[in-house]
N, C-alpha and C positions, 0 to 999 in steps of 0.2 A: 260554542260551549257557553252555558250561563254563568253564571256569578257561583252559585251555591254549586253548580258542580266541580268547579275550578276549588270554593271551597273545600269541597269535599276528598278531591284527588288532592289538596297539599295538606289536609289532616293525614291521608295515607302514606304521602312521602314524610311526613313530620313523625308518624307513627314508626316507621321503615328505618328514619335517620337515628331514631333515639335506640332502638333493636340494638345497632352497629357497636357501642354508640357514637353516632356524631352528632356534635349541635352547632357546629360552627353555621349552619344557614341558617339554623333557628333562630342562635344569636342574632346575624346579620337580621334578618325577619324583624326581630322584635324590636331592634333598635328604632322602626321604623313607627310603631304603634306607640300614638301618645301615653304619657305617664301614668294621666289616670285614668284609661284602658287596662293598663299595664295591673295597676293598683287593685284595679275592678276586678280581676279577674283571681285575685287571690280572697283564698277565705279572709270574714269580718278579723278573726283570731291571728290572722297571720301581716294585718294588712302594717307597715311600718309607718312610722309619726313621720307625716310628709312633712318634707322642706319650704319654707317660702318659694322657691323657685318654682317648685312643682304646684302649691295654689297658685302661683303666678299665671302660670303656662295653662293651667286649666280655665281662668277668668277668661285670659286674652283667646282663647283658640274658642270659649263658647262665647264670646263678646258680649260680656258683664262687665259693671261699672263700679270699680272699686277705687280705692285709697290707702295707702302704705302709713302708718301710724307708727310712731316709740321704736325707729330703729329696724323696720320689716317685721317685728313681732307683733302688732297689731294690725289686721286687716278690715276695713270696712267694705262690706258689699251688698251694689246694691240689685236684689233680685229681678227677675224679669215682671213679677208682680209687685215691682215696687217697694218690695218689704224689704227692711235693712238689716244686715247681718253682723255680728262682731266674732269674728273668728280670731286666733291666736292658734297659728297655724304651727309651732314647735311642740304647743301640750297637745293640736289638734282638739281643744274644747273651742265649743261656736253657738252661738245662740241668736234668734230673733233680738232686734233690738231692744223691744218693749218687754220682752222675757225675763224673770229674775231667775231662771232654772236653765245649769248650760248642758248642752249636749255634749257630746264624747265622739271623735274619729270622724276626720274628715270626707272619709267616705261615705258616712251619713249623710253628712253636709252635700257633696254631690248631688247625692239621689232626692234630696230636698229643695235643691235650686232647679232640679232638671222635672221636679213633680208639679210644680208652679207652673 
C-alpha cells in the first residue's frame, strides 16, 4: 500500500469515527501533527493569534535563524533568502525589515518564509 492510499483509507475511518461520533483517535492523530500544520489547515478567518511558543516551534522544526527580543514579544527572523523579518508574534503583525508597512497573521508570515 502507498502513501496516498493509507491516506485515503484513514480519511475514511476518520470520516466513519466522526458518524459515531468518536474523535478520541483523531484527537490522538493530531496531537502528532505540528502546530502550524495544525494552524494551516483552518480557514485565514478562523486562524488564532499564535503564541511565541508556537513561532518558536515553527522557526526550529523549518531551521530558521532567529533572535528573541523585549521579553519573547519581539522576534527577529532571518529568511532562507537572507531577508530579515520583525515579527511580534502576540498581535501576529510581521514585516520585511526594510518595510514601513506591517503585515497581519502569522500565517501569512509562514507562506512568505516557505515562498523564499
Amino acid at each position: 500500500m502507498n502513501k496516498q492510499d493509507l491516506i485515503t483509507k484513514v480519511i475514511k475511518q476518520i470520516k466513519t469515527d466522526l458518524a459515531v461520533p468518536d474523535t478520541e483517535a483523531l484527537h490522538e492523530l493530531l496531537t502528532y501533527v505540528p502546530t502550524h500544520n495544525l494552524i494551516g489547515y483552518l480557514p485565514e478567518e478562523e486562524t488564532p493569534i499564535i503564541v511565541d511558543l508556537n513561532l518558536i516551534e515553527y522557526l526550529q522544526t523549518n531551521k530558521f535563524d532567529y533572535k528573541e527580543f523585549n521579553s519573547d514579544m519581539h522576534v527577529v527572523v532571518i529568511g532562507k533568502d537572507f531577508q530579515t523579518y520583525d515579527i511580534y508574534p502576540t498581535t501576529g503583525k510581521w514585516k520585511v525589515r526594510t518595510a514601513t508597512d506591517w503585515n497581519k497573521g502569522l500565517k501569512n508570515f509562514y507562506r512568505e518564509l516557505e515562498n523564499k
